[in-house]
Structure formats: structure tokens, C-alpha cells
N, C-alpha and C positions, 0 to 999 in steps of 0.2 A: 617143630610144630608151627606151621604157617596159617597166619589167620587176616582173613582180607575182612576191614570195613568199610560198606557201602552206606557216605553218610550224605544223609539229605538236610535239609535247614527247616523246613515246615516244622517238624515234631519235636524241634531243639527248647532248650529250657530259655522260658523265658517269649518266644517268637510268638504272638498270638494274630498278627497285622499284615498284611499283603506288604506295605513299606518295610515291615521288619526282616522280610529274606527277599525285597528287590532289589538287585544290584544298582551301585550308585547313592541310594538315599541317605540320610542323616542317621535314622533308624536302622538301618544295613548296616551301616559301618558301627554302631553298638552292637550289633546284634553277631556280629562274626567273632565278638570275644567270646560271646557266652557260645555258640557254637565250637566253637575250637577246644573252650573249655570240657565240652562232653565229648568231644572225642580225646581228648588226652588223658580224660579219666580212662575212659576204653581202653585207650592204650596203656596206661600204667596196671589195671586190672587184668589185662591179657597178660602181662609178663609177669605179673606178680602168679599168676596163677599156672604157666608153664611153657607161656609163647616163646618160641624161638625167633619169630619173626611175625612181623604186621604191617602190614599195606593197608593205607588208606587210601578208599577210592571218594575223590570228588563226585557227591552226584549230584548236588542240585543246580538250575538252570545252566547259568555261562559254568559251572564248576571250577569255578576262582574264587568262591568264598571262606575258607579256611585259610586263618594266617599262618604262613610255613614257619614265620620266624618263631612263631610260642609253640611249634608243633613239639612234642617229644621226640628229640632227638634219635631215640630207638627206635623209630617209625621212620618210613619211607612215604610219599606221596603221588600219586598220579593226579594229575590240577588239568584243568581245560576240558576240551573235547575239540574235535569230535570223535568217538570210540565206538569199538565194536561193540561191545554189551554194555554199551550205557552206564549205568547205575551198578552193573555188576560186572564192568571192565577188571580182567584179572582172573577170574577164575576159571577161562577161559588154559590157563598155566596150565592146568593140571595137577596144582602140587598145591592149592588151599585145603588145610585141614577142616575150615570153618569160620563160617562167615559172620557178621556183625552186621544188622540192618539198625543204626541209629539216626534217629532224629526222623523217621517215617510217620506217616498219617493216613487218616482213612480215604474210601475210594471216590472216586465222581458222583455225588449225587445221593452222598450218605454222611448223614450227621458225623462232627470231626471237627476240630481246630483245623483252619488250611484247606480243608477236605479238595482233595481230585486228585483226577490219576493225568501223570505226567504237564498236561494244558491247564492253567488254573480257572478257566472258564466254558470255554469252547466244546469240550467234552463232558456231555451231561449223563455219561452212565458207559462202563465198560464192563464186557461179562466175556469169562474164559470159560468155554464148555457149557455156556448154560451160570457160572457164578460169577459173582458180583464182582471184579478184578482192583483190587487196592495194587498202587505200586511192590509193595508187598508178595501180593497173592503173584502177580505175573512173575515178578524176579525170581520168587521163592520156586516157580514152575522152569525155570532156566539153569540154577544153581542146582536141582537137582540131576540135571541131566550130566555133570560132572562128580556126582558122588560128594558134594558140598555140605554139610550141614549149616541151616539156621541156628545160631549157638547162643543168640541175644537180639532182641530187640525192643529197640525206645522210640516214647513217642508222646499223646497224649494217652491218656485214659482210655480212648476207644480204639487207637492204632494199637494199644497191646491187645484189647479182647479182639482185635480183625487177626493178630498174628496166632490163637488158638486156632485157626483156621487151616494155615498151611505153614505153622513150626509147634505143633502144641506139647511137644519138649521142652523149650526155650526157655527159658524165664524171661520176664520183661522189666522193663522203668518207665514208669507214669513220672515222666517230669513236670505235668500238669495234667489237670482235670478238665474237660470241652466242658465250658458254657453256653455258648454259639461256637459258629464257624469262623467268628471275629474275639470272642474273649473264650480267656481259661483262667483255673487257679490255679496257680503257678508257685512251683518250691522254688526256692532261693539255689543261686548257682552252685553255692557250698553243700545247701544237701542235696544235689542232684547229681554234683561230681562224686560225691561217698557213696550214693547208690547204685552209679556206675560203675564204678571203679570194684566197688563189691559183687554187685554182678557178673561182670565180665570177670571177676579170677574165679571164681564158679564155673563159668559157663564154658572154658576151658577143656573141664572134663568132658561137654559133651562132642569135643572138634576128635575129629577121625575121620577121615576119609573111607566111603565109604562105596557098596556098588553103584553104582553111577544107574536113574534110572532108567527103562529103557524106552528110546525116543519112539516116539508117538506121533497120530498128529493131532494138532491143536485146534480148535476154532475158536475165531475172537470178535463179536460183536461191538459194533462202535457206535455210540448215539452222539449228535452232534446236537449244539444249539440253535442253527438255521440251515436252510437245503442245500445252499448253495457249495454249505462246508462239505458236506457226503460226497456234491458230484465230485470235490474236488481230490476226495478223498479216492473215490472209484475211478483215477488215474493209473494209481497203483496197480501194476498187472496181480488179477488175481483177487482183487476188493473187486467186490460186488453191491451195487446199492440194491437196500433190499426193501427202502422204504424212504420219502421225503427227505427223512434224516439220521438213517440209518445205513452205515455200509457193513460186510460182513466176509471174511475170508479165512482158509484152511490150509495151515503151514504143517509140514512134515514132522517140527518140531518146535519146541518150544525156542530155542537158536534162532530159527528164520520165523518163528511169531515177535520174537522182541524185534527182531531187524525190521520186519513189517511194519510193526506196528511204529513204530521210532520213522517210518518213510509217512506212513499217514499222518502222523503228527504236525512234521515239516509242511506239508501240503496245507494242512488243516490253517496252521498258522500261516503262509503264506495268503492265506485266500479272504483272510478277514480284514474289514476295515475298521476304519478308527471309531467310529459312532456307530455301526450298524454292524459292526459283529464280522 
């Protein structure tokens, strides 16, 4: 029973501060304890409850912020990038029984500790089909086209009510409650690793691969912060600007919607400057 976790730092116990998951700061380098810590709760919950094997996948920014040395030994690591599915590098295998979205938050442009999808400013609203897209809601649209299940996800308070949306099997962990987009109340690391840990050997039962669904195509709208980001967005073959600050494009699947979208990203961030966006 192979169980991949895609873990991000936003929704981790503890992180409530843009300094607390940017690479480099004072803050960062506290904040990768308490990160590692909830994944290794994961990871001891996964085997406790019948994993044969767990892959952790680095997802957030440079994806070098879990420490390998405190990592659980029984666990293996993919660190860096850059990767084909991003965030859900791995299950690409074929052979994940079920996946693990911890330390996740809510989408661009919606109440959340952290809150955005992939860009932490620059994208003011993402929608897949017409819905609102939390890093979440897209992955979870990728993951399934491998026959994947969502088996657990942590976060804040409102990154588990975003995950009733597209895992509402799952059970979740509020390792803190959003106040703003800058504070939450926050459980202490000890009970956050025993709610995980319990968690996740539950969540066990629901890993099984499953029919894989069947691909589709996708449409993904993208709102930017200023104009200049869309045209540079609508480089991309295939992005269309559909408005001042809006581009908008139709991938055969959900596979080539993350790739896409992960290319306009690049772009997006390339095109912004230091004071003016």
C-alpha cells in the first residue's frame, strides 16, 4: 500500500506570516520544524494504520523546506524542482494507493490563513470550469485521472471545509482556525502531531486505487492583479486574454491543465516588478 504526500507549508501548524514559509528568513527556519513535524506525524499514522510505503512530495515554493535529517526514516523524499506535476509529482507512478494533501490552504481571493493559489499575490482569483480553484481543488482534478484517492487533508479551518468540495470522504485537520489572511488560533505542535498521526492511520482504509477518471477537457480561468500580467500570460500558446486582466485556456486534460497552468505562472512571475506589481 503506497501512499504519496503532497505537502505544502501555508496550512502547516503554527505558520500564520508570509516570513514564516519564505525561504531564507529567521521565521522559515523555525517554521520547517513545525512543518516536518506534521508530516512525520502523517508518516507515522500512514504506517501505523497499513502503509507499506510513503513518499513525500516537496510542494511548497523552492521545495527544499522539510528537514530530511528529522524526516522518518520509513519515508522516502522528492526535495527541489522542477517537476512534472508539481505539487502531485509521483503519482504520475501508477502505483499510489492514495494521496495525503497536508499543510494546504484556501484559493486566490478567498478568506484563508495564506490564502492563494500557487502565486501568493499576483493571482487574484482562479476558477476550473466555472469553480473557484484552491491548490486543492486543481490537484485533487489531476490525482484523479490516475485513479488516486484524496485520503486526508490539513490545513486551516477553511482549507478543510474547501477539501468537502473535491475529497468529501476525507477526513481533515484544522491545525488552526483563520482569523485574517495574516493571524489564526493555532494548536500547539504536540496536539497537532496526535491529530495527524490519528488521522492519517484512519485514512488508510480509504487508499485503493481506484478507476482512474476519465480525461476530459478542462477550462481554467485566470485573474491577474494588473494587465500587463495577462498579456504576458497570453504568450502561452493556447491562453487567450479575455479581458484587461483576465486570460483563459482549454486543456484536453486535467495533466496538460496543471502543465499549463504551472507555464503561466512562470510567465506571470517573470513579468512583475519590484514596486509596481
Amino acid at each position: 500500500m503506497k501512499i504519496l504526500i503532497s505537502a505544502d507549508m501555508e496550512g502547516a501548524t503554527g505558520v500564520t506570516w508570509p516570513a514564516d514559509c519564505e525561504p531564507g528568513t529567521e521565521q522559515w527556519q523555525r517554521c520547517r520544524s513545525l512543518f516536518t513535524s506534521d508530516v512525520n506525524a502523517a508518516i507515522g499514522g500512514l504506517f501505523e494504520g497499513g502503509a507499506t510505503e510513503v513518499l513525500v512530495n516537496e510542494a511548497h515554493s523552492t521545495m527544499r523546506n522539510l528537514l530530511l535529517e528529522r524526516l522518518d526514516d520509513r519515508a522516502t523524499m522528492i526535495t527541489g524542482r522542477h517537476k512534472e506535476l508539481s505539487m502531485v509529482e509521483g503519482v504520475q507512478s501508477g502505483d499510489v494507493d492514495g494521496i495525503v494533501f497536508l499543510g494546504y490552504h484556501c484559493a486566490a481571493g478567498e478568506d484563508g490563513v495564506l490564502a492563494h493559489t500557487y502565486l501568493p499575490n499576483a493571482l487574484t482569483g482562479v476558477w476550473l470550469d466555472g469553480h473557484v480553484a484552491s491548490e486543492g481543488y486543481l490537484n485533487a482534478a489531476v490525482v484523479a485521472e490516475y485513479g488516486t484517492p484524496v485520503i486526508l487533508v490539513t490545513g486551516d479551518d477553511l482549507a478543510c471545509a474547501d477539501a468537502a468540495r473535491y475529497a468529501p470522504s476525507a477526513p481533515t485537520v484544522a491545525v488552526k482556525d483563520h482569523v485574517s489572511r495574516y493571524a489564526a488560533r493555532c494548536r500547539t505542535p504536540a496536539r497537532t502531531a496526535a491529530d495527524i498521526r490519528e488521522a492519517a492511520r484512519g485514512a488508510v482504509a480509504l487508499a485503493g486505487r481506484g478507476e482512474a477518471v476519465e480525461r476530459s477537457p478542462k477550462t481554467l480561468e485566470v485573474e491577474v492583479d494588473s494587465a500587463q500580467l495577462a498579456q504576458a500570460a497570453a504568450i502561452v500558446p493556447g491562453v487567450t486574454r479575455t479581458a484587461p486582466r483576465r486570460v483563459e485556456y482549454t486543456s484536453p486534460d486535467a495533466y496538460e491543465m496543471i502543465r499549463t497552468f504551472k507555464a503561466v505562472c512562470t510567465l506571470v512571475s517573470n513579468a512583475m516588478e519590484k514596486d509596481y506589481g
